[in-house]
C-alpha positions as CSV (number, residue, x, y, z in Angstrom):
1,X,0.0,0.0,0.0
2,X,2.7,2.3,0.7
3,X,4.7,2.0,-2.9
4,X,0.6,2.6,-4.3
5,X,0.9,6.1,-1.9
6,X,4.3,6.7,-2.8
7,X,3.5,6.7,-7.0
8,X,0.3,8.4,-6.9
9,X,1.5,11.6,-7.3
10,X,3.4,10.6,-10.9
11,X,0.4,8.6,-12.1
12,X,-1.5,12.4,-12.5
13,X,1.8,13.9,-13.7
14,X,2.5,10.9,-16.0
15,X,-1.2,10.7,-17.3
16,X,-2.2,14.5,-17.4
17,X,0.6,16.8,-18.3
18,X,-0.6,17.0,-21.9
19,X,-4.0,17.6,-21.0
20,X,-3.1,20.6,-18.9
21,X,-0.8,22.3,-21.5
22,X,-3.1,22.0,-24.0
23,X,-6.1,23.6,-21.5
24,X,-3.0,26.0,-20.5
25,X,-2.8,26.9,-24.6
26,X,-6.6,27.4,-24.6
27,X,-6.7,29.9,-21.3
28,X,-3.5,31.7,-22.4
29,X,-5.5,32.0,-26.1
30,X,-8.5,33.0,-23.8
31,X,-6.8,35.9,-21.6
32,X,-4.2,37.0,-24.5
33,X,-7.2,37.5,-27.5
34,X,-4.0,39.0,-29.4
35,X,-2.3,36.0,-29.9
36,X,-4.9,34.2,-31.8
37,X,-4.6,37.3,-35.0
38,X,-0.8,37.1,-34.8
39,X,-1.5,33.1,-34.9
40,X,-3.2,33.3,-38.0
41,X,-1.1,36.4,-39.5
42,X,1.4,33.6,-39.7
43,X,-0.4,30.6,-40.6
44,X,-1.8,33.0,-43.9
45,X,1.8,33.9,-44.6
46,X,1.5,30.3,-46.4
47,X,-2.4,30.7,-47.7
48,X,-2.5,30.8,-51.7
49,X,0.2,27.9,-52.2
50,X,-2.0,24.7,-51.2
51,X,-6.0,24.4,-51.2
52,X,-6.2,21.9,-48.5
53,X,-4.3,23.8,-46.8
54,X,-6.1,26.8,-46.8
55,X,-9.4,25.1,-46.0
56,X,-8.0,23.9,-42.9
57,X,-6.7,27.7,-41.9
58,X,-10.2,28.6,-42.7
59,X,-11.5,25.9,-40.0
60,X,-9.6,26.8,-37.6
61,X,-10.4,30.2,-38.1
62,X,-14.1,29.6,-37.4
63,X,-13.8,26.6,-34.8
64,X,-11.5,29.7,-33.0
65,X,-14.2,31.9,-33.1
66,X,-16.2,29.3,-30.6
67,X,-13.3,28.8,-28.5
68,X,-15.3,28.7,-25.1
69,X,-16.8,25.5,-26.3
70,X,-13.5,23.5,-26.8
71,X,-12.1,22.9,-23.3
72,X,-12.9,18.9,-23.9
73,X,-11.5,18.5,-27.4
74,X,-8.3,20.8,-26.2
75,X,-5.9,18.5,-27.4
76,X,-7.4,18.2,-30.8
77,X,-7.4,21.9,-31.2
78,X,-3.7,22.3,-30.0
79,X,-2.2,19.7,-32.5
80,X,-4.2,21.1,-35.2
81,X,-2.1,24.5,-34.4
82,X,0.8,22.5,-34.2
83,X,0.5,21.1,-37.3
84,X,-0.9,24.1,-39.4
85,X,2.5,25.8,-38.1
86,X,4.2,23.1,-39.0
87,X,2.7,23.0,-42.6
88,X,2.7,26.8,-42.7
89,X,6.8,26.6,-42.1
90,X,7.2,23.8,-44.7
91,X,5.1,25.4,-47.7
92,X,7.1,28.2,-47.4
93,X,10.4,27.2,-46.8
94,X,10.7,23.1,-47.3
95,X,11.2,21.4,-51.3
96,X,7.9,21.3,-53.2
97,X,7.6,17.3,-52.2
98,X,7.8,17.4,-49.0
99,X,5.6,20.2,-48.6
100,X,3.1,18.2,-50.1
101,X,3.8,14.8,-48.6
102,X,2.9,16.6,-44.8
103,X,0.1,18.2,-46.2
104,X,-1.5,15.0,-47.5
105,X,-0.7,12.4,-44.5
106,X,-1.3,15.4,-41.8
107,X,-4.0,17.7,-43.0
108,X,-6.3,16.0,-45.6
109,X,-7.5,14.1,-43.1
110,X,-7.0,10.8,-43.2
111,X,-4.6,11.0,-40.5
112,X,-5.1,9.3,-37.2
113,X,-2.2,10.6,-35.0
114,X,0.4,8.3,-36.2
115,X,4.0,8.3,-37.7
116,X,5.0,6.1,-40.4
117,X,2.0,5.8,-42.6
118,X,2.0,7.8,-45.4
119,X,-0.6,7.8,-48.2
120,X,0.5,6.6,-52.1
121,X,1.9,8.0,-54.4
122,X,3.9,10.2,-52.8
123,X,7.8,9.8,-53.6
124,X,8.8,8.9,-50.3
125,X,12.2,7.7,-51.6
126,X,13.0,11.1,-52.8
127,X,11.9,12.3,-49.2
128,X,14.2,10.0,-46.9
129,X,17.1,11.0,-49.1
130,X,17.5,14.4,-47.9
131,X,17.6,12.7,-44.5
132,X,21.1,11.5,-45.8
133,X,23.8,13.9,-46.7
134,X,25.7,13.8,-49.5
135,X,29.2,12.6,-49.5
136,X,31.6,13.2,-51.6
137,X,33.9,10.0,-52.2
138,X,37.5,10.3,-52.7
139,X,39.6,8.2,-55.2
């Protein structure tokens, strides 16, 4: 009984720290109502370059607008911002493929919060080489 005493305190650190960042994320978005139209002057620095990904600024926009009603889907909300950043950073800035290889496994929505499963037809071969530098070999 004593160990079950003694590891009760990390069982609620262990099973709700994510929980209370994300509600953190919505209270911060809640008592700082600037941050949510410097949010989205970045996200639109990337509108114009990728349809899907412009109708998923254009949810967020809205779902924002109702943000008192998200408290329960709080995670759901946060990693949408996390990956519209992400997409946002990698329209602008990452090669044409891979670009559009996040945008279609993370944002077209067929993704269900797992790595390593990544629709056809994209050329994922061309993708995992820039994971590997080039090296020049000497004679």
């Amino acid at each position: 009984m004593a160990r079950l005493y003694r590891e009760a305190p990390l069982n609620g650190i262990w099973e709700g720290t994510g929980n209370v960042i994300c509600l953190d994320v919505l209270r911060s978005m809640t008592r700082e109502p600037d941050c949510i139209p410097a949010l989205f002057d970045e996200l639109e620095t990337a509108v114009g370059v990728d349809r899907t990904f412009d109708a998923c600024v254009a949810s967020l926009k809205d779902e924002l607008s109702k943000l008192h009603k998200h408290e329960g889907q709080a995670r759901r909300l946060v990693e949408r911002l996390a990956l519209l950043i992400s997409g946002s950073l990698l329209l602008r800035y990452a090669p044409p493929e891979v670009a559009d290889a996040f945008i279609v496994a993370r944002l077209a929505g067929g993704w269900a919060g797992q790595f390593g499963d990544l629709p056809s037809g994209l050329d994922a071969p061309r993708i995992a080489r820039r994971a590997v530098p080039e090296v020049a070999f000497m004679h």
